[in-house]
N, C-alpha and C positions, 0 to 999 in steps of 0.2 A: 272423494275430492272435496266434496262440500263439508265434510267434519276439518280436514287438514287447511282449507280456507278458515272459517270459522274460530278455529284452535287459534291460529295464527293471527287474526284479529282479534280475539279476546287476549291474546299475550299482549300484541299493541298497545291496547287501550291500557292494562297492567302495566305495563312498562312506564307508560305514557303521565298515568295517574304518580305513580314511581319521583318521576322528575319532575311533577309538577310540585308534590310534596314537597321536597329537597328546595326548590327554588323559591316556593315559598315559605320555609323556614328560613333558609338565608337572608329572603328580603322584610321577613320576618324582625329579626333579629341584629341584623347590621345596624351600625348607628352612626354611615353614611347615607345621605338621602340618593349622591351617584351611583352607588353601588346597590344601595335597595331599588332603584330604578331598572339597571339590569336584571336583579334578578326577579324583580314584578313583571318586568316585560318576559321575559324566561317561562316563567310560569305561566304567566297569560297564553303565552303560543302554543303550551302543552296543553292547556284546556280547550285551543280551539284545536289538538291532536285529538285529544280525546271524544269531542263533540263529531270531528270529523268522523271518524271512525266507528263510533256509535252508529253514525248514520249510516255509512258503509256497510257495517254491519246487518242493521233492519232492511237495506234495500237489499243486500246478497243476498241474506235469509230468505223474503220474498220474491228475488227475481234473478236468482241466481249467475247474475254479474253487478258489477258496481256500479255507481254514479258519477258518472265523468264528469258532469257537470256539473255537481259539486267541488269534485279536486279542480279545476278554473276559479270558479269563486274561491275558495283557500286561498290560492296561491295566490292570488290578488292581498292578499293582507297580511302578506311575511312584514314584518314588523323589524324583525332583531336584525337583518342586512342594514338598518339606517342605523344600528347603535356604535358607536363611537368610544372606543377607550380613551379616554381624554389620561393627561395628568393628575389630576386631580381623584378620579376614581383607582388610578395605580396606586398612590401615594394614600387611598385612605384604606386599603385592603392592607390588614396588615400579612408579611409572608409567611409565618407560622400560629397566625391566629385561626380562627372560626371560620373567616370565610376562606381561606386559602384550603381548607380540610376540605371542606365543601366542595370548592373548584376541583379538589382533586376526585373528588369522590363522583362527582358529575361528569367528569370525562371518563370516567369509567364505564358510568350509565349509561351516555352518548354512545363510546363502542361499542356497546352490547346491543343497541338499537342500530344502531348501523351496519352490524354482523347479520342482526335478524334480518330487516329489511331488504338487503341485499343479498341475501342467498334465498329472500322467496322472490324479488326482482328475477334476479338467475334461474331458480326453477321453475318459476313460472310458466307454462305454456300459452297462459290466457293475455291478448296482449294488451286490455284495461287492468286485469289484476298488476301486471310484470310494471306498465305505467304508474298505476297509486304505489307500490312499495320503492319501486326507485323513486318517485318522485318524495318522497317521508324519508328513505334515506339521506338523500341530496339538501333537506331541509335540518336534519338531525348533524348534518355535515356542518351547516353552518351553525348550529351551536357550538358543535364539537368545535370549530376554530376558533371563535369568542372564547373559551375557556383556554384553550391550548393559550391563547396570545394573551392572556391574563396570567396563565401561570406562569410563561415564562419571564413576564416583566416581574414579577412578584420573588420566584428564582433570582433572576439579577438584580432586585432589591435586596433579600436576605445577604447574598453573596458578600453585595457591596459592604451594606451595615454591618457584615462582620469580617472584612475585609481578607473577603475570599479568594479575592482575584491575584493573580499566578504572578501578575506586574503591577 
């Protein structure tokens, strides 16, 4: 039990380091400041994934259950539920440019974190363990809709500017 924990937390953290990359090459390299704000914030929330989970990790290794009371403190500082798709960040993504690859490529990652998450939620017997993976799902959730509601304005931008629409 304790290797199939363990396993599983070191994919997290992987996974986690994964999107943090990504989001910060996007906000890297965008040459909007709205849009590099999303995905600074993006990245930021995957390094306090990764820190979490670090820590997860050293307290299961020694006391073989989590720290609850750390997953409170986390969640006290979700950050990305206050970000806002304004106009202006639609409008400077361009729909078949860099960052649009990216968004796609990030809801990809997001499902594969929220696959994992959520089937050690379900198999979990332990009911702090089954608590930190749904709650990391549920959080990876809200990325995952940030990008979903990004691509699809970005789809109905291409669409429009090349005048795809059926009327």
């Amino acid at each position: 039990m304790e290797n199939q924990v363990t396993d599983i937390l070191k994919q997290a953290i992987i996974m986690e380091n994964r999107g943090k990359s990504l989001y910060q090459m996007v906000a890297d390299q965008t040459p909007s400041a709205e849009v590099k704000n999303i995905f600074k914030t993006m990245a930021d929330e995957e390094q306090v994934h990764i820190e979490f989970l670090t820590k997860q990790f050293a307290f299961y290794k020694k006391n073989k259950t989590f720290d609850t009371n750390e997953l409170e403190k986390v969640a006290a500082e979700d950050a990305i539920a206050n970000s806002i798709l304004t106009e202006k960040i639609k409008k400077d993504i361009s729909g078949a440019g860099f960052e649009s690859a990216a968004i796609s490529a990030a809801i990809d990652m997001e499902n594969k974190s929220i696959e994992v998450y959520e089937k050690r939620a379900n198999d979990s017997t332990d009911t702090n363990e089954k608590e930190l993976y749904q709650w990391l799902a549920d959080w990876e959730k809200g990325h995952h809709k940030l990008l979903q509601e990004l691509n699809k304005q970005l789809t109905e931008k291409v669409w429009y500017d090349n005048n795809f629409w059926p009327f």
